[in-house]
C-alpha positions, 0 to 999 in steps of 0.5 A, spaced: 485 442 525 482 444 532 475 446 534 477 453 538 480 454 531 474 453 527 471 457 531 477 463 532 475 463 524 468 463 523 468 469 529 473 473 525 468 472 519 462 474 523 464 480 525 468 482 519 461 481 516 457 485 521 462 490 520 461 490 512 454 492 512 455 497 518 460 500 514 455 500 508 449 503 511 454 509 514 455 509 507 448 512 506 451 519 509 456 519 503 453 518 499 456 521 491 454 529 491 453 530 498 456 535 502 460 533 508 461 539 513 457 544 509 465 544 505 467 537 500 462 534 496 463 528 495 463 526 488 465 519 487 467 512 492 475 511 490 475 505 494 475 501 501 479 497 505 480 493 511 481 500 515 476 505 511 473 507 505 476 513 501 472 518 496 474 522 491 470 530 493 471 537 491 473 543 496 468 547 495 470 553 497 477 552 493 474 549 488 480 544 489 480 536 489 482 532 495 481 525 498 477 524 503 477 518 508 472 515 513 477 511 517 472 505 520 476 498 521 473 492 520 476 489 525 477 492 533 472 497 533 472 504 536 478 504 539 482 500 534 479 505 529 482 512 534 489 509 533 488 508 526 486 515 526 491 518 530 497 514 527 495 515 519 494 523 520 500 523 524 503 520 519 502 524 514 503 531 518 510 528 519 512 528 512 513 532 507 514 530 499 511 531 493 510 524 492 506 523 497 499 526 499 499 532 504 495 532 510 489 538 509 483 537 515 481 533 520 474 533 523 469 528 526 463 527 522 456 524 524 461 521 529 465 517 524 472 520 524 474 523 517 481 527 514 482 530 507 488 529 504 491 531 497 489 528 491 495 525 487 494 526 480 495 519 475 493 512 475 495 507 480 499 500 478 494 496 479 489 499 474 495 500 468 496 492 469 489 489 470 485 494 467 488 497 462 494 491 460 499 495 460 506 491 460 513 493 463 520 490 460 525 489 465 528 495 463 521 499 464 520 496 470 527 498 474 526 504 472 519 504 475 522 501 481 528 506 481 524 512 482 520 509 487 526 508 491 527 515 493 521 516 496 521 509 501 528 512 503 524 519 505 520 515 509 525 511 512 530 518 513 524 520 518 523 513 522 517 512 518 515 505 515 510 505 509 508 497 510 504 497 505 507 497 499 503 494 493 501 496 485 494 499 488 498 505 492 503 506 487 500 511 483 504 513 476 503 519 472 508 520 466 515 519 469 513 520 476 511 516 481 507 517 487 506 513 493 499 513 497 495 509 503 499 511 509 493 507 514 499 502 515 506 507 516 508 505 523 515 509 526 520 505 526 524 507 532 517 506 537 516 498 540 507 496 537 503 496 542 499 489 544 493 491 541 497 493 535 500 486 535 493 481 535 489 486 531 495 487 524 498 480 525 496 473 528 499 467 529 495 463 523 496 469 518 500 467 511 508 468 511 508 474 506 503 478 510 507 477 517 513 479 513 510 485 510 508 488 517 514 486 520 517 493 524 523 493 519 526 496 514 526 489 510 518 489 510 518 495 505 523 492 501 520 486 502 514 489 498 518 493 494 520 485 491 513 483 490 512 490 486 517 488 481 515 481 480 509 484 478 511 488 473 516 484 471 510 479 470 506 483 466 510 481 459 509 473 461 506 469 457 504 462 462 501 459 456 507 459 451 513 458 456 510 453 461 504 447 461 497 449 464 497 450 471 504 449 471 508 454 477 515 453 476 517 460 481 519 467 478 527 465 477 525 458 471 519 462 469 523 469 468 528 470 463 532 476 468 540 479 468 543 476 473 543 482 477 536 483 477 534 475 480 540 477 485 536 484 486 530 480 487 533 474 493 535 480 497 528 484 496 524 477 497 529 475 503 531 470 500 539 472 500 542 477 504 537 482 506 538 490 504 539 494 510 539 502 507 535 503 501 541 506 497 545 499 496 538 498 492 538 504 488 547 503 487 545 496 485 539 498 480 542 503 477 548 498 475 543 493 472 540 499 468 547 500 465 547 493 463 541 493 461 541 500 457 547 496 452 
């Protein structure tokens, strides 16, 4: 391990932290019941990432909920945080799905770079799993998958790429399902800028990341695998089914039709990759009538 990388690597967590505690004390104007622009009062913190921090708020003309977003990344900026900004709402004026947020307002706020979107309705992957341990049979988790198919071939009809795929922007209410989060959506036709490519990926990043950020059709995909696996891990018992601190990989550890591990090879890349989302949906419908029997 050289020293320029030591170095490399305790720079990028200085400033990431010099970034965090900026962003908390930006926090301070949003705080829960404040009215941002005379017009959404913010009535609680959703979330933060690497690129912004989401609040729940309500209109308080229409009386209606909406997602507000303070873009301000961790890394790059202002003027990383403008290309988030422009990318993202830009974006999401390109699309148009019930599943997916629709863009409301834009607007500059305190000098930080704000936009209100739609509010989706149900919970997110994450908090079924995590915190209220819910678990998905093989069945229930293709079927999660396939109605999830359907909006990436949306996005992908329109040259857009979601990149971000993963149990915390797939958000569940009853039978339907919704994809969030656009702040990493990319077009698919258009070449990435340099600075695109040294502030998303680098060099040292693990494998999984640099293949989830990949301008490709595969990298939803991609993504779309490791959700399922998720799923599918919900009913496993590591305690019954293998020693402690054992790690035998998904193919030993899962008991799957076979057209399901084949389905997983593809999505993870590991076979064949898919090239259009309607093999996978042709291929996950015929292992639900296997299943089904």
């Amino acid at each position: 391990m050289s020293i320029r990388y030591i170095w490399k690597q305790l720079w990028r967590s200085l400033n990431k932290k010099t970034n965090e505690a900026v962003r908390l004390w930006d926090d301070l104007w949003f705080r829960e019941g404040s009215i941002i622009t005379g017009r959404y009062r913010i009535e609680r913190k959703l979330g933060m990432g690497s690129y912004g921090v989401a609040y729940l708020c309500r209109d308080v003309r229409s009386g209606q909920r909406c997602v507000m977003k303070r873009v301000t990344p961790l890394r790059g900026g202002t003027q990383r945080a403008q290309f988030i900004y422009a990318k993202e709402t830009g974006m999401l004026e390109l699309l148009s799905h019930p599943a997916i947020p629709a863009l409301y307002s834009k607007f500059r706020y305190r000098n930080h770079l704000c936009f209100t979107m739609e509010f989706m309705e149900g919970k997110s992957l994450d908090t079924l799993l995590f915190q209220e341990q819910c678990t998905f049979t093989e069945r229930e988790s293709l079927l999660l998958i396939r109605r999830l198919l359907p909006i990436v071939a949306y996005m992908h009809s329109v040259g857009i790429l979601h990149r971000d795929i993963n149990i915390a922007n797939v958000v569940v209410e009853g039978e339907r399902v919704k994809l969030i989060d656009l702040g990493l959506a990319r077009e698919l036709a258009n070449a990435e800028s340099v600075v695109e490519d040294v502030l998303d990926v680098e060099a040292d990043d693990p494998s999984e990341k640099i293949l989830r950020r990949t301008i490709h059709v595969t990298s939803d995909y991609y993504a779309v695998g490791h959700l399922l696996l998720f799923l599918l891990y919900s009913t496993y018992d590591q305690k019954e089914q293998a020693p402690a601190g054992a790690d035998r990989g998904w193919e030993l550890e899962l008991t799957l039709h076979p057209g399901t591990k084949k389905l997983l090879r593809r999505l993870l890349l590991t076979e064949q990759p898919y090239v259009n989302v309607q093999d996978i949906i042709i291929d996950v419908n015929q292992i639900l009538l296997y299943l089904k029997t």
